[in-house]
C-alpha positions in Angstrom: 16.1 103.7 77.0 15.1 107.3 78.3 18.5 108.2 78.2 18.1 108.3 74.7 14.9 109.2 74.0 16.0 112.4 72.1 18.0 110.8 70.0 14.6 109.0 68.9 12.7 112.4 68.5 15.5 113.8 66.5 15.4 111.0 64.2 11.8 111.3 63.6 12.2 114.9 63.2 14.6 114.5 60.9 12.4 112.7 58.7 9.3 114.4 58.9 11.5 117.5 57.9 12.9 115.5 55.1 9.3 114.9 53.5 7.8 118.3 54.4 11.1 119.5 52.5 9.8 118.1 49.2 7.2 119.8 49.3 6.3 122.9 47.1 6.7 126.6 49.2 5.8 128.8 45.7 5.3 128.8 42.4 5.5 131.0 39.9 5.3 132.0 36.2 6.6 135.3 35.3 8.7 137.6 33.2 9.8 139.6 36.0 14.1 139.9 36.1 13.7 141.2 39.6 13.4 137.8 41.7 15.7 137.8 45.4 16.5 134.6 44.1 17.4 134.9 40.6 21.2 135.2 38.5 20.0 134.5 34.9 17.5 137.6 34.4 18.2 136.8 30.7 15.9 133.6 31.2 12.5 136.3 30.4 13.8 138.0 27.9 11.7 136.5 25.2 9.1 134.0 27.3 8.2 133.7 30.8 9.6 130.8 33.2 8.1 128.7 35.8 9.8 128.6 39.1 8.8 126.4 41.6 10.0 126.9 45.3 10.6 123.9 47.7 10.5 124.3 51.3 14.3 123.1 51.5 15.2 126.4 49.8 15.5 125.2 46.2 14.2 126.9 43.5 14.0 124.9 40.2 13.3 127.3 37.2 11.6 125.9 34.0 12.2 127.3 31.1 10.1 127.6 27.5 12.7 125.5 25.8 12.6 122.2 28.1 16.1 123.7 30.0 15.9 123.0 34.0 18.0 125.6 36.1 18.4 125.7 40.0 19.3 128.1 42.3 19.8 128.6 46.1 21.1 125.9 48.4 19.2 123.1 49.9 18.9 122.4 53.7 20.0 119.9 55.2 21.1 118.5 58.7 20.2 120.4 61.5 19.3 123.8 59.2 16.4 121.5 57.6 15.2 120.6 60.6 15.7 123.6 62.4 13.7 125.7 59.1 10.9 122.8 58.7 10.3 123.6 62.9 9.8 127.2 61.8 7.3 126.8 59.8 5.7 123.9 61.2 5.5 123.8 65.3 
């Protein structure tokens, strides 16, 4: 069974990662057009949007209307668990 062993602790690594990647890394409400992350500067033209930051590198942008938009990739695999050891050990 040792022989394996780090299959087990990658597993459970895996997971952990998984639910720490839910989790929220930012928020913000703004008008700024200026954000690394951001394509649709025209979103804060006329109100200010809520962007919330997960730790898997999404970022979900709320807008006045109801409208949902994402942007950046999400981690996942060995990048997930390699950026949720970053940040966590």
């Amino acid at each position: 069974m040792g022989q394996f062993s780090w299959l087990v602790e990658r597993q459970a690594d895996k997971l952990e990662a998984e639910k720490w990647a839910k989790g929220v890394k930012a928020l913000h409400v703004h008008k700024l057009k200026s954000m690394w992350y951001d394509t649709r500067p025209q979103d804060t033209d006329e109100n200010h949007v809520t962007d919330i930051e997960y730790n898997d590198g999404l970022v979900e942008r709320r807008l006045n209307n109801g409208e949902v938009v994402y942007f950046g990739k999400r981690l996942i695999g060995s990048d997930l668990i390699d950026e949720y050891a970053r940040h966590t050990k």
